[in-house]
N, C-alpha and C positions, 0 to 999 in steps of 0.2 A: 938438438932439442933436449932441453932439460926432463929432469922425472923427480918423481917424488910416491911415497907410499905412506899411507896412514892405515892405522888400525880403530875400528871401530866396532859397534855390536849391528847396530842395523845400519843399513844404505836406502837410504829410501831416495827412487828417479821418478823426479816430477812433480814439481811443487804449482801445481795445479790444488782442488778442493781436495780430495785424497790422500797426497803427500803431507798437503802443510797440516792437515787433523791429524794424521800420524805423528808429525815431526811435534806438534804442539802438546801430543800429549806424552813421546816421550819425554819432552823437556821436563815437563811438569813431574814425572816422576824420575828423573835424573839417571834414565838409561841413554847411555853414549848413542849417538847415531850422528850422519852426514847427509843432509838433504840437498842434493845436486838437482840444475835445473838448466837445459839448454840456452832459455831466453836469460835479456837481462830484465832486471826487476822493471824497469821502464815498459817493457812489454810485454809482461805478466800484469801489470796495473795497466793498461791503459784499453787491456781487452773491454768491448761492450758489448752486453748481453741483457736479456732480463733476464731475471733471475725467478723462479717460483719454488718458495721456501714451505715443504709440509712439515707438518704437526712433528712427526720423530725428528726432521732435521732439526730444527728448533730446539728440540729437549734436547738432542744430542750437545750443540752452540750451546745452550743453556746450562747444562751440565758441568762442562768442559770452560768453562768462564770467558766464551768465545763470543759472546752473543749481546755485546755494551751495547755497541750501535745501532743494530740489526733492531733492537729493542725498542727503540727511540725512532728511529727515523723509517721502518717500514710498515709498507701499506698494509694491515691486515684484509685478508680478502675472506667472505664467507657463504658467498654464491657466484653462481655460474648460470647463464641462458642459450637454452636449446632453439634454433629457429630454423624453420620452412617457409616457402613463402606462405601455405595455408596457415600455420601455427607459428606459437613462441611459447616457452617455458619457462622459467627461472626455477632453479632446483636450489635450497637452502641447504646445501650439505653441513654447512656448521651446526645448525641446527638439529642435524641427524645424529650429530658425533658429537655432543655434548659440548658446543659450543667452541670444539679444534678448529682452527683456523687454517688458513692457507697466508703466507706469508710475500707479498712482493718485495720484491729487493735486489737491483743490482750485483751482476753478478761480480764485477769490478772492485765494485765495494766491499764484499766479502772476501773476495782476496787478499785487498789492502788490509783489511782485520785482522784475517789471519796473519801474514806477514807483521803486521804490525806488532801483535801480540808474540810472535815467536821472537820478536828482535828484543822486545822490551824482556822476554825471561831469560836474556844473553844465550837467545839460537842463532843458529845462522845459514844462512841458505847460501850454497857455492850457485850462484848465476852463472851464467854462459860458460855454463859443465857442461860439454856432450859424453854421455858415456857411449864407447863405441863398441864394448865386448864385456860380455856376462862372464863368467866361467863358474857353475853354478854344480855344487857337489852334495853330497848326503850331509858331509862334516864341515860347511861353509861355504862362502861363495869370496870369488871375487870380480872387482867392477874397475874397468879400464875406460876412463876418462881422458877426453882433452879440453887443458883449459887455459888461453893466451899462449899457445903454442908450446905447454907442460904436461907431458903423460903425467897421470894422475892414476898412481893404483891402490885400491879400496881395498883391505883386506876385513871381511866382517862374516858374522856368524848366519845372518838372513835379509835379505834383499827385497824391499817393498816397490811393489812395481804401479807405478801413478804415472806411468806416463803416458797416458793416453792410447787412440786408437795405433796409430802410426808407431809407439816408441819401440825400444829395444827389447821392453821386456817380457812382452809377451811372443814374441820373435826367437825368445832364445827357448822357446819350450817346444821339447819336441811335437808336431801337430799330429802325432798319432796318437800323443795324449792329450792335446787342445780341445781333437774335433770341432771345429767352428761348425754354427751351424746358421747359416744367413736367408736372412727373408726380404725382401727389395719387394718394391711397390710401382708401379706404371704411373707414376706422377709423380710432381715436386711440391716444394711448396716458395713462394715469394713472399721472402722475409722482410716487409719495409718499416725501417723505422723514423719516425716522426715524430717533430718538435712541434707542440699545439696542445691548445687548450684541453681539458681534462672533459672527454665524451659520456664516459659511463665507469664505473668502478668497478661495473660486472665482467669478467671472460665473457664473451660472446662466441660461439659457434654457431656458426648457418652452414645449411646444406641446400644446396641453390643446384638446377640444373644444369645453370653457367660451371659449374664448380664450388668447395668448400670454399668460405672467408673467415676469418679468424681476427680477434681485437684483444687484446688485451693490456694490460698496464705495466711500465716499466719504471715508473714513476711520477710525481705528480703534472710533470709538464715533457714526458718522454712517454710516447705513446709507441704499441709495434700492433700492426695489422698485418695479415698472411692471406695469401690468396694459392688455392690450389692451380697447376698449370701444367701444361705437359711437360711430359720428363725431358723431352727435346730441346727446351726454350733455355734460353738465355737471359740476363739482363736485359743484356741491349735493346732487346724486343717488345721491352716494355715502360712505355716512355711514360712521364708522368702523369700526362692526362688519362692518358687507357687505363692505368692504375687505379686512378680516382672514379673514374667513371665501372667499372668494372666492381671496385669496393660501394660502390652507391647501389649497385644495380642486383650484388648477393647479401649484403648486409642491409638496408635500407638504412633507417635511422637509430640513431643513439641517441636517445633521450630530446629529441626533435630533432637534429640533422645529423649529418655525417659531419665528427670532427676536423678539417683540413688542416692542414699544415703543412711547415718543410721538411719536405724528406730530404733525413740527413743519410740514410744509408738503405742498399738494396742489397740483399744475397740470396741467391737461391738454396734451399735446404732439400739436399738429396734426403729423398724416404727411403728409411730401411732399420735394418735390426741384424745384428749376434749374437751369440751367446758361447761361451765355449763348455767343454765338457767337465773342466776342470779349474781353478782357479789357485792351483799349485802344484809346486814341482821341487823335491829335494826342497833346496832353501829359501827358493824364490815364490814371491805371494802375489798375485795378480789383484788390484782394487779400482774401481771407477771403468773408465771405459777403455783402460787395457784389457779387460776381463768380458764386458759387456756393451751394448750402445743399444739405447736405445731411438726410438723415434721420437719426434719432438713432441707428440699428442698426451696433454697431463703435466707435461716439465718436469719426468720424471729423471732424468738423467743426472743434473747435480743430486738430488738426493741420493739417489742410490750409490753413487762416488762417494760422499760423505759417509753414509751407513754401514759400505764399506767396511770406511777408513776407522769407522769406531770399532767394530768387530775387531779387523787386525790388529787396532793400537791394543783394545782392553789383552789379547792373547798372546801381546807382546810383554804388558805389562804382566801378566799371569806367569810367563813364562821368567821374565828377570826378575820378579817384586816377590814371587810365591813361589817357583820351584815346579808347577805346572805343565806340560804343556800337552795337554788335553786342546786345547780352545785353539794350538796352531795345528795340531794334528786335525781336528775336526772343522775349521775354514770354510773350507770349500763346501763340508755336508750343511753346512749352518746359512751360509749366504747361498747358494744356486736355489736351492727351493722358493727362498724369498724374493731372489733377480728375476724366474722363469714364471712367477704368480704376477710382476708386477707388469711385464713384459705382454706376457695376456690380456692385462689390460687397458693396457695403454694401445695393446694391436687392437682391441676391440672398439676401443674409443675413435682409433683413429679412424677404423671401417665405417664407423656408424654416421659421421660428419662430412666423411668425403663422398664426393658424389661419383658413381660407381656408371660403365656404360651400359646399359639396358638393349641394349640391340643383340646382346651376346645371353645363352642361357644360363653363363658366369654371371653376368652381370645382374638379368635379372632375379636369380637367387641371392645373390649380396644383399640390393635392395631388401628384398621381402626382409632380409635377415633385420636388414638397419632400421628397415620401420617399425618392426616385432621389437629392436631393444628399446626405440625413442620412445613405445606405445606403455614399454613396460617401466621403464623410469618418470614416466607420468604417473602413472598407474595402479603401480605395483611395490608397496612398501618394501618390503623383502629387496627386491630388485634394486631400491633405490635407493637402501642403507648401506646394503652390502656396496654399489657403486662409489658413495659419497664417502665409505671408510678408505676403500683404496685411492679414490680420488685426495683427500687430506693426510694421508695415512695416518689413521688413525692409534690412537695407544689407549689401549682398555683401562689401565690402572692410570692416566694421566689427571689430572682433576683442573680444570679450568679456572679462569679470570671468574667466570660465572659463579661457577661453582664455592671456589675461594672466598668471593663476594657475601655470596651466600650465608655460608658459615659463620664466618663473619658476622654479619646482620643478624643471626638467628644466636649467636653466642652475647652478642651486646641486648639483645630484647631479652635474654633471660638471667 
């Protein structure tokens, strides 16, 4: 078996959302680095997901000259609907937050961007790299690759860790300094998604005593609907009609019926959450969901990969552009405050929607709890800003299309 050894500044594992904003903005400021990624590009591009893109991710895309297509081609979204069978809500969070949006979009498609844009500023991503050993020091690290049957050894100053829940890199940290600390939930959820006509533009949540259903948009003719189900179940269990019948019977209608179509895919989504205690160690910088996972309620999970990945790049760049390194020293105190805030609420989101067993004195204290917050984001402005700012994530100093517009108009009339 052949070998080889490269020197570089950063190693960044995982060109997942995380890795490639890092690797893109090193490029962009011409600090050396090697972004390795197990899969090949064929199947990093061919993942599908929906995608829901908030307000910071977008600035961040935006900023970072990531954000051509995303701009063009995605659905802005600016409400969401609460339902019981007694009730229904639609809550205008754009509205609340100065007309920030929530973004759909392709998760697929974002990756192709990204890649797309790292290739064209002559980056390059080593596909079907596995790295199989960290060895990670106070004075640099290095990263032992296999790639076509070639040890591959990385010699570099700091090692950005994007490789997800499963990678290496949060693996190599000792766990008396990780602390993980996990939350799991006695349910799942059924991921289906669906080729069919366009039902409603709104997220829908219902909380049905059948169980939570869930709608939302993946794009204009790529719809994904979710049904709450026991943590026991399986696909196979759930043929298509019961599917259909089941989403009719906790969501009713969208905008006169329930949308049908072909389901082109089923997966079930285990509930849960970590967080760990730290998000660095010596050289090594933990981002996205090596560091954290959350649960699907909110679709908070690519964003916070990304916000990450802007955090680490800027304190990368701080550190080779400026002589810095305050902002890699302080990482971890900068982002865990931000990941453990959002993480709350999206646990809260998820408690309030899902339908919870009432036979137990757990359960019926959940309840009271879920119908105290649906009563209060009806309700209770306070309750309802503060919701719809973490919901969008909101940016105080951001100023909007609206806004813009605005000035605009008011600069031409005088």
């Amino acid at each position: 078996m052949s070998s080889q050894k490269i020197d570089t500044k950063v190693c960044i594992i995982g060109a997942g959302f995380a890795g490639l904003i890092v690797a893109n903005m090193l490029q962009r400021y011409n600090i050396p680095y090697i972004l390795i990624e197990k899969h090949s590009e064929a199947q990093i591009s061919a993942r599908q997901d929906m995608g829901l893109i908030d307000s910071q991710t977008e600035n961040i895309l935006t900023e970072n000259n990531l954000s051509d297509r995303l701009t063009t081609e995605a659905i802005a979204q600016s409400q969401c609907e609460f339902r019981t069978p007694e009730q229904s809500f639609i809550l205008n969070y754009a509205q609340k937050c100065r007309h920030q949006t929530n973004y759909i979009y392709p998760q697929q498609k974002l990756l192709i961007d990204l890649i797309s844009k790292l290739q064209h500023q002559s980056g390059e991503v080593l596909f079907e790299t596995q790295a199989v050993e960290i060895n990670n020091h106070v004075d640099g690290a290095t990263v032992k690759c296999q790639q076509n049957g070639t040890t591959l050894t990385i010699n570099c100053e700091f090692v950005a860790g994007c490789d997800g829940t499963h990678g290496i890199t949060r693996a190599s940290i000792p766990q008396t300094s990780l602390k993980l600390r996990y939350k799991n939930f006695d349910y799942s959820w059924l991921s289906i998604r669906v080729q069919g006509n366009l039902a409603n533009r709104n997220t829908v949540y219902s909380t049905d005593p059948r169980g939570f259903a869930g709608y939302t948009l993946e794009s204009d003719n790529i719809l994904n609907y979710y049904l709450q189900i026991p943590k026991k179940d399986t696909v196979n269990q759930w043929s298509h009609e019961r599917i259909w019948s089941e989403l009719e019977l906790r969501l009713g209608e969208l905008d006169g019926k329930l949308a049908r179509g072909e389901i082109i895919e089923l997966q079930v989504l285990e509930i849960g959450s970590f967080t760990t205690q730290t998000m660095q160690n010596n050289r090594l910088f933990l981002a996205g969901d090596s560091a954290h996972l959350m649960n699907p309620a909110g679709g908070k999970g690519l964003n916070l990969a990304i916000q990450d990945a802007d955090i680490l790049g800027q304190a990368f760049i701080s550190y080779y552009c400026h002589h810095q390194n305050l902002a890699l020293k302080n990482y971890s105190q900068t982002r865990l405050p931000i990941v453990r805030k959002i993480q709350q609420f999206s646990e809260s989101l998820l408690q309030m929607i899902n339908t919870h067993d009432d036979s137990t004195p757990e359960g019926k204290s959940i309840q009271r709890v879920q119908q105290f917050k649906r009563s209060q984001l009806m309700h209770s402005e306070i309750y309802a800003l503060d919701f719809a700012r973490n919901y969008v994530g909101y940016i105080p100093t951001k100023r909007s299309a609206v806004d813009l517009n605005s000035e605009q108009a008011l600069a031409k009339a005088s």
